[in-house]
N, C-alpha and C positions, 0 to 999 in steps of 0.2 A: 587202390592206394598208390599214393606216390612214391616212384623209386626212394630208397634211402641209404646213403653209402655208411654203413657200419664201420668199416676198417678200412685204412687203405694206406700205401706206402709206396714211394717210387727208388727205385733203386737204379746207381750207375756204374757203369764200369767203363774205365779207360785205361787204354796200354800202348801207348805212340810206336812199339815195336810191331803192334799190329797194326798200324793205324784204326784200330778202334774208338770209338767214343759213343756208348749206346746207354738205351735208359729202357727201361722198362718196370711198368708200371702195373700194381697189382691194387686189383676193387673188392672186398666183396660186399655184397650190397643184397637187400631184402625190396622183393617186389611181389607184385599181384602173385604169382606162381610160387612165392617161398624164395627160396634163396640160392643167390649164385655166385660166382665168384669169373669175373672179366680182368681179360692183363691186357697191357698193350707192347709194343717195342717196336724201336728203329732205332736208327739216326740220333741224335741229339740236335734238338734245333727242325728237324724235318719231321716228316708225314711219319707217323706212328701207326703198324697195321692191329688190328683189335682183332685178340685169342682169347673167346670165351673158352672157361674151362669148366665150367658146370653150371648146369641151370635147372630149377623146378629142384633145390635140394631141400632137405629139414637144416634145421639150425647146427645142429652138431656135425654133419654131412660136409656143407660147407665152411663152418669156423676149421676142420681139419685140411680140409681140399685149400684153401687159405692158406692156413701153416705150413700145406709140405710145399705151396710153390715158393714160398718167402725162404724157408729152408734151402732149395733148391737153388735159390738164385746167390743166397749167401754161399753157399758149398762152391758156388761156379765163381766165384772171385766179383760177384757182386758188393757193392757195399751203400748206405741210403746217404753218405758223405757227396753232396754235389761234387767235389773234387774226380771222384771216380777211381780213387787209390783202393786198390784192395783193402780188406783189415788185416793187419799182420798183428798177432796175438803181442803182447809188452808184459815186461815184468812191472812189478807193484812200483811205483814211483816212490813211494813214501821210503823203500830202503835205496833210492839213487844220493850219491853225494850230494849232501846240501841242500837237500830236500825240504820242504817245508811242506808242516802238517794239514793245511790248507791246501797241499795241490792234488788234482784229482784224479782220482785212482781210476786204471782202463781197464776195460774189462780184457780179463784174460782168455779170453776163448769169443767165438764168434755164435750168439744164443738169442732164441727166440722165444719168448716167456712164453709157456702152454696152455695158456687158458685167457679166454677174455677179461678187458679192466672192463667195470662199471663205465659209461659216461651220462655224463648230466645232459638231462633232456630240458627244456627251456620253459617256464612257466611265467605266466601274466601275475598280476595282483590281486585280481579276486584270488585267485587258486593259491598264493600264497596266505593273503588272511583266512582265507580256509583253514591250513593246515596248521598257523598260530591256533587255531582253536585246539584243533583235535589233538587227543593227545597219544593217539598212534603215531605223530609224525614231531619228530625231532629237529630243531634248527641247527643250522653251524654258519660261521663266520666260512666262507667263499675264500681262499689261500692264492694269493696272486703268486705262485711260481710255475715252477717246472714239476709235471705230473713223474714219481718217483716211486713207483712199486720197487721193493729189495725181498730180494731171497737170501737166508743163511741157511748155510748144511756145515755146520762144523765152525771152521778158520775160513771157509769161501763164502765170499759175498757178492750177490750181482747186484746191480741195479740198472733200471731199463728205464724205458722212455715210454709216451702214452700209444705209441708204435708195439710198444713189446719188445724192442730189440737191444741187448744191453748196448746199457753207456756208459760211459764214465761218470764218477759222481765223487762230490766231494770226501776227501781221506777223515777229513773234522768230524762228518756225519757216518762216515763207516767205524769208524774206532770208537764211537760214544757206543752204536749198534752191537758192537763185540763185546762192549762189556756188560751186555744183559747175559742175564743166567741162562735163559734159552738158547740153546744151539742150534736149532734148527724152526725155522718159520719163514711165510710171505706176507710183509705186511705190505699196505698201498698210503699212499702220502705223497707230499709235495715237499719239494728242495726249495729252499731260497736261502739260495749265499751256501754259508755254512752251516745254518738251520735245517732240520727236519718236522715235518708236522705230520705224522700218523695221523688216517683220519681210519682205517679199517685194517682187520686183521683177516687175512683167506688161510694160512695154514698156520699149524703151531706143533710142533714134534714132530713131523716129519706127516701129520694126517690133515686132509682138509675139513676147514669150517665152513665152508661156505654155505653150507647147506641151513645153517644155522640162522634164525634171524638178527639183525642187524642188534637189537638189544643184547644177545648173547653175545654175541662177537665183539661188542665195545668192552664188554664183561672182561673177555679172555686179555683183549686189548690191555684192558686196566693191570692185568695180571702182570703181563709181559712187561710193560714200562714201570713194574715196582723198580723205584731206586734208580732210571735211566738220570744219564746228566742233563739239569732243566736247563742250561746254557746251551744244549746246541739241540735237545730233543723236547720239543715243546707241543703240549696238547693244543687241537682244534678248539675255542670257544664253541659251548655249546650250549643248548638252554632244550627243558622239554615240557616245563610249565607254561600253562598259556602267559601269567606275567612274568618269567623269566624269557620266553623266548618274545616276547612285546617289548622287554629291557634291551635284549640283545639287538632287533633291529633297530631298536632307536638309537643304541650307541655306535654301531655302523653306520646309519645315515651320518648322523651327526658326526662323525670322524671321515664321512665320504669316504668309504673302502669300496671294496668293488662288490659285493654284494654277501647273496646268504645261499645256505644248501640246505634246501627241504628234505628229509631223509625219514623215509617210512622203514619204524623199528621193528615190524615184523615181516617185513623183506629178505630171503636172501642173498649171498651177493651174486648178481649174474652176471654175467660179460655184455656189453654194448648198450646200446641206448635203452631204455625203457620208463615206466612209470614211477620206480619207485625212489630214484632222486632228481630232483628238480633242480636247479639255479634258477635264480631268479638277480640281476643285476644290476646295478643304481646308476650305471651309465654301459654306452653301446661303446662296446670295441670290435678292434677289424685285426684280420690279420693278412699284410700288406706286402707288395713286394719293393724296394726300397731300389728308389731309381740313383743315379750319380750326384754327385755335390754341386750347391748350386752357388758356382764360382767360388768365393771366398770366404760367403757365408756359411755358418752353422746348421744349414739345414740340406732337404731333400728331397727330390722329386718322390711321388709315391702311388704306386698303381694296383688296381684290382683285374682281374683274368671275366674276357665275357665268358660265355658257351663254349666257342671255338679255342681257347686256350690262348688267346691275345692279351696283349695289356693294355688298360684301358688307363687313362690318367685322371687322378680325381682331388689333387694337389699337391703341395707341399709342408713338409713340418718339422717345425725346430730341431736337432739335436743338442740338449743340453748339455753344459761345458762338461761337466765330470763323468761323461759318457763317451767310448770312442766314436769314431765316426763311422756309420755301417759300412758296409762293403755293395757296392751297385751289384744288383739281384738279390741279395737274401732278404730274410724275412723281417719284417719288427712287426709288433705291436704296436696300435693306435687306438686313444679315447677321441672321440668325436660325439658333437650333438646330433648331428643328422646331416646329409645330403643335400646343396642347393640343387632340386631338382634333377631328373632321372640320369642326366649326362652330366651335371654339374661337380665342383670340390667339395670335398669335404667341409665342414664349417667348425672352424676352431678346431683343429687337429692337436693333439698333443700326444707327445713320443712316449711310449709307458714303457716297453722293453725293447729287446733282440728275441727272435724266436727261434734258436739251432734247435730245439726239438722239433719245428714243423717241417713241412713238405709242400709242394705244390697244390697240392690236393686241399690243404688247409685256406687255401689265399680265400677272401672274402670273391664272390660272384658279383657281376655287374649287378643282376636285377633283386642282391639279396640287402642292399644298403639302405639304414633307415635314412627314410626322405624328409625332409622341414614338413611338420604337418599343417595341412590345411586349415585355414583363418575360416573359419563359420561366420555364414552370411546372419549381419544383426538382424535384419528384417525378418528372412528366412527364421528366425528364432521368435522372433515375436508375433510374427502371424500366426 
């Protein structure tokens, strides 16, 4: 089977009193032998030397061997901030002068959520009308934000990144959270703006569900969001009948959103890729490394990484006016139709986000870009 990177996270640290400025890089990844977990480290900018640190492990063996070096590196004044500044723990912002209820709350401590998120494995079309039939498999409306699992124990609340590692998140969406009756729970969802969209529940009182299939857990779900405020905590669109969930993709087309999530209801929830939720997409996006401004115009150079870790250049693309202007290197988001050919630009690019949740690791690969597909020969068809 082909390597496949399940988790991965790059961390930096810099301190000019040391002259430091290093990066190191942690994989863990599932191969022919099972699972291991590879890091790398140098220099920033230079030759990186590769520390595997376990190989041929079971899954659980490695998801931990994973956590304690990520923990490890946070402990040692690492942080996944390109800046390379430590984290230094902050008080709640919402009680600083003149604060406003929109600004976003940091996490207080430096934490690495313990348990794998679900991610969506990638499915074609037949496999999607498939699963419109069946009625073991559930649709949902695809959430174009920031991946946002929250933990409550009490008055403490984290919220983390699709990394695991907390982040700061909106104060709007943590305060509607508090005032659910439950005190203690991990739910998984997506952030946009000041929005929350619960799509799964993993614990509830302090015990996990996961083990639970996904119909009972939307259950507990339903429980939890009795009485939450619909203005900043709002359900996933969902459908489980063949003609409701036939309605729900035709209203996303028809609306062009970004796609739907197949989700088998008698799954539990497990950590990292696998079969039992799909995406499925209505257009290809990239996630890009976003070169300097190009001269005076509103736009941007924009590059994807080969093998070797290089930037390869594959055009340029708008930034719209009520957008700032990104910053040369970080990341955005990109909708494109395809590839003019295997070294070519992108075609018709257009700017969808900023992406301060990714990392290196996430940039789209040279040979992984959908190409302009080939024109079939009319002859060749009629012979």
């Amino acid at each position: 089977m082909p390597e496949t990177v399940l988790q991965s996270v790059d961390f930096y640290y810099t301190n000019p009193a040391e002259n430091s400025d290093k990066v190191y890089l942690v994989r863990l990844i599932q191969d022919d032998q099972g699972f291991r977990v590879d890091c790398a480290n140098g220099k920033r900018g230079g030759s990186l030397k590769l520390r595997p640190k376990g190989a041929g492990l079971s899954q659980i063996d490695a998801e931990a061997l994973y956590d304690k070096v990520c923990r490890e590196r946070l402990k040692n004044g690492y942080t996944t901030d390109v800046s390379g500044t430590p984290f230094a723990p902050s008080t709640d912002v919402r009680s600083a002068p003149g604060a406003s209820a929109a600004m976003p709350v940091a996490p207080k401590a430096v934490e690495l959520l313990d348990r794998g998120l679900v991610m969506l494995s990638e499915i074609d079309r037949v496999t999607l009308m498939a699963r419109l039939l069946d009625p073991s498999w559930r649709l949902e409306q695809k959430i174009d934000g920031e991946r946002r699992p929250v933990r409550r124990v009490g008055a403490d609340m984290t919220g983390f990144n699709k990394n695991r590692l907390a982040v700061a998140f909106s104060s709007t969406v943590r305060n509607a959270l508090l005032e659910l009756s439950t005190e203690a729970f991990l739910v998984d969802g997506e952030e946009v703006g000041e929005t929350y969209y619960p799509f799964d529940l993993i614990e509830v009182g302090g015990a996990s569900i996961a083990h639970l299939p996904y119909q009972q857990r939307l259950e507990h779900l339903d429980r939890l969001l009795q009485g939450a405020d619909a203005r900043v905590i709002k359900r996933v669109p969902g459908a489980q009948t063949a003609q409701a969930k036939d309605e729900l993709l035709a209203m996303i087309e028809a609306r062009k959103l970004e796609g739907v999530v197949a989700k088998d209801l008698r799954a539990p929830y497990e950590g990292f890729r696998g079969e039992a939720q799909g995406k499925y997409k209505l257009y290809e996006t990239v996630t890009v490394i976003c070169g300097g401004q190009n001269g005076v115009k509103r736009s941007v150079s924009i590059f994807c990484l080969d093998d070797a870790g290089s930037k390869v250049a594959i055009g340029n693309v708008t930034i719209p006016p009520n957008v700032a202007m990104p910053q040369d290197g970080s990341l955005i988001e990109v909708r494109y139709l395809y590839r003019v050919g295997p070294q070519g630009d992108l075609f018709q690019p257009t700017f969808d986000k900023p992406r301060p949740d990714c990392i290196l690791a996430d940039v789209v690969r040279n040979g992984a870009i959908k190409l302009k597909p080939q024109t079939q020969d009319f002859h060749a068809l009629a012979a």
